[in-house]
Residue frames as qw, qx, qy, qz and C-alpha x, y, z in Angstrom:
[[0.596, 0.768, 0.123, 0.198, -2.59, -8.38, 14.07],
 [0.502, -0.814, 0.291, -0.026, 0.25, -7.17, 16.22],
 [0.753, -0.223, 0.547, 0.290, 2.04, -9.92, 15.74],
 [0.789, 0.491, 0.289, 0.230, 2.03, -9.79, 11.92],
 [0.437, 0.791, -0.022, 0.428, 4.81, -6.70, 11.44],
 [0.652, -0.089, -0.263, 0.706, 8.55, -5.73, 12.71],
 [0.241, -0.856, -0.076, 0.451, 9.09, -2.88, 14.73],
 [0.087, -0.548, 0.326, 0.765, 11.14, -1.59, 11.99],
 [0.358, 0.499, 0.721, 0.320, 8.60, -2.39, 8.84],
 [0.102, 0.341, -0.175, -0.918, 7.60, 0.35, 6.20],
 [0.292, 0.518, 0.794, 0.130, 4.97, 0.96, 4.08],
 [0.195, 0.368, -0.209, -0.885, 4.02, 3.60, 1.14],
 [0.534, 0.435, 0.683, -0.243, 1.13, 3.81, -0.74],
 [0.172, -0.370, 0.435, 0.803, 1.09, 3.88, -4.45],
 [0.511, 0.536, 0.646, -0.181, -1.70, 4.46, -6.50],
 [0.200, -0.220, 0.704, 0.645, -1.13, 4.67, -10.26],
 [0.630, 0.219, 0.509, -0.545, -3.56, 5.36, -12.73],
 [0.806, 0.214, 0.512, 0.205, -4.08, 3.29, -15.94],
 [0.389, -0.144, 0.250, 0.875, -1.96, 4.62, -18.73],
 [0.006, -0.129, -0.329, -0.935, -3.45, 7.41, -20.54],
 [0.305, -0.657, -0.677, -0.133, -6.85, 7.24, -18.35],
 [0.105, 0.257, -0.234, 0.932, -7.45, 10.35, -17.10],
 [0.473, -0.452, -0.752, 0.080, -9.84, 9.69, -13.70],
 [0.032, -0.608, 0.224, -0.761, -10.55, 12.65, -11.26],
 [0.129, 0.217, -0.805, 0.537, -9.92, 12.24, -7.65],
 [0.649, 0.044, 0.286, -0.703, -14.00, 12.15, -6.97],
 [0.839, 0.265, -0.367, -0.302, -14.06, 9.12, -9.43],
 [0.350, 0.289, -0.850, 0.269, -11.71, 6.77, -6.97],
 [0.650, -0.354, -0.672, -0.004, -12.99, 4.34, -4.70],
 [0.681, -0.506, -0.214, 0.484, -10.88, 5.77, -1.96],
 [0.282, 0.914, 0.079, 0.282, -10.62, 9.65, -3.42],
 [0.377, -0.856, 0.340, -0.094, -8.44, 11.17, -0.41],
 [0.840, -0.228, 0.389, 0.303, -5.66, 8.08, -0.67],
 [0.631, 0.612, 0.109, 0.464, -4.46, 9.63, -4.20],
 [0.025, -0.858, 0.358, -0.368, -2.54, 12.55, -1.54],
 [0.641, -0.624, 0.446, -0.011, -1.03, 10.00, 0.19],
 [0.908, 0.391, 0.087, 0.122, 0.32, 8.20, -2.76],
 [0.261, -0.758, 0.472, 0.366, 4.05, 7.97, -3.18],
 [0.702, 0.644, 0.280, -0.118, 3.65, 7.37, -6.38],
 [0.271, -0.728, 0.113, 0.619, 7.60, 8.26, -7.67],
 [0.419, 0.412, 0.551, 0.593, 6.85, 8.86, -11.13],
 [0.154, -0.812, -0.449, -0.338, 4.62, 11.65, -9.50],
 [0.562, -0.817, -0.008, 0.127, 6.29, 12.65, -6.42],
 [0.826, 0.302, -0.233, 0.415, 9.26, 14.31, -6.97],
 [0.040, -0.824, 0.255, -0.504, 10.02, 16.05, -3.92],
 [0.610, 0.155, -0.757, 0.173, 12.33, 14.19, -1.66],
 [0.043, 0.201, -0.703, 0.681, 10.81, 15.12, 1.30],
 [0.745, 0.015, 0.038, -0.666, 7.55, 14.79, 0.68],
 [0.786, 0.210, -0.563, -0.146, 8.59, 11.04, -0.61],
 [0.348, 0.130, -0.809, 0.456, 10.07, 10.70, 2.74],
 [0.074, 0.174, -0.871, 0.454, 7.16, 11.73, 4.45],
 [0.806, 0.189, -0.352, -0.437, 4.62, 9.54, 2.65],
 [0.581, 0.364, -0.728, -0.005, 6.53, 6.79, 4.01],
 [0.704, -0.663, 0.037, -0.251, 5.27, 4.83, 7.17],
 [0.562, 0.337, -0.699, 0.287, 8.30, 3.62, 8.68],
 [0.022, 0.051, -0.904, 0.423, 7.59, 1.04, 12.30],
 [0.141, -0.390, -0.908, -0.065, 4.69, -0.89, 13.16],
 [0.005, 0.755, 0.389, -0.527, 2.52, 1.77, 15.11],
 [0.225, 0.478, 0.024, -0.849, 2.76, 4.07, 12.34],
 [0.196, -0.014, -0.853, -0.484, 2.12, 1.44, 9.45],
 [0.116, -0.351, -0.837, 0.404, -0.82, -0.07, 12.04],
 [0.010, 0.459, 0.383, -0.802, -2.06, 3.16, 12.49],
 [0.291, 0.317, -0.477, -0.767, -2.42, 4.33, 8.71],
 [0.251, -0.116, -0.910, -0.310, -4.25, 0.81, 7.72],
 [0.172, -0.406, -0.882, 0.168, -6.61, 1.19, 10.33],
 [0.062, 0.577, 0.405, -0.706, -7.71, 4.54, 10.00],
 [0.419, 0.528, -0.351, -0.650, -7.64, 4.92, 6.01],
 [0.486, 0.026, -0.613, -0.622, -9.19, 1.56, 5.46],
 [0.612, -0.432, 0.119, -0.652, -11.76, -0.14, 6.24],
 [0.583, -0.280, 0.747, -0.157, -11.84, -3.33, 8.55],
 [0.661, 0.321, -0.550, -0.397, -11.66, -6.29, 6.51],
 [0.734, -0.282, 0.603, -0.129, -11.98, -9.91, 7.67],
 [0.121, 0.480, -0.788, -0.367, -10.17, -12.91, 5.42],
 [0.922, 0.059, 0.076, -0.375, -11.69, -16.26, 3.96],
 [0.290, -0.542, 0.761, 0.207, -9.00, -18.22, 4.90],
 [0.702, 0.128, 0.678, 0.175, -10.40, -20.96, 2.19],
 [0.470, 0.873, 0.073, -0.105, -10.39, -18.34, -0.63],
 [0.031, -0.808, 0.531, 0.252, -6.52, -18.01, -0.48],
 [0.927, 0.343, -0.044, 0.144, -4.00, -19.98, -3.37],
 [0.291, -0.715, 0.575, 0.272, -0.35, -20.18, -3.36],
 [0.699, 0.698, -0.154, -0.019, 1.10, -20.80, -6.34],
 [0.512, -0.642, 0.505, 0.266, 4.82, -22.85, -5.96],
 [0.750, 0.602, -0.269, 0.047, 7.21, -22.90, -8.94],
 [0.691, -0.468, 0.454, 0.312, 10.03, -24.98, -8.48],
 [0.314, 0.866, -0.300, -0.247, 12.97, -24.98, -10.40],
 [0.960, -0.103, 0.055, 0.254, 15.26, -28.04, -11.25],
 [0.007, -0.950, 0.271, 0.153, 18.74, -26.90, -10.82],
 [0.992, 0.113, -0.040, 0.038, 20.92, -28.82, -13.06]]
């Protein structure tokens, strides 16, 4: 999994809730992830917005693997969708 992200990759987490739904932090799948949200409709302190922000692989790495849970893929479940475009 190593392999999948640059030494300089970032990663913020933004968790938004539906408009006018008004959801309390016990009522989320993942309660505790709504303080890590950099959310910047919500967050307006630039430092806090900066450090919400994973920035290189070992801290991105780190965060995914300790605030969720393991997940394996079905590689035959996945679609890709290609629009092409004639350019005239």
């Amino acid at each position: 999994m190593h392999t999948l992200y640059h030494d300089q990759c970032m990663f913020s987490l933004s968790i938004a809730p539906t408009e006018g739904s008004v959801v309390s932090t016990k009522s989320y799948k993942y309660g505790a992830l709504i303080y890590d949200s950099r959310n910047l409709k919500k967050i307006f302190d630039d430092n806090k917005r900066m450090n919400l922000l994973k920035r290189d692989k070992k801290s991105v790495m780190d965060y995914l693997r300790v605030k969720f849970p393991l997940t394996k893929h079905d590689a035959n479940s996945f679609h890709v969708d290609v629009i092409s475009t004639a350019v005239c």
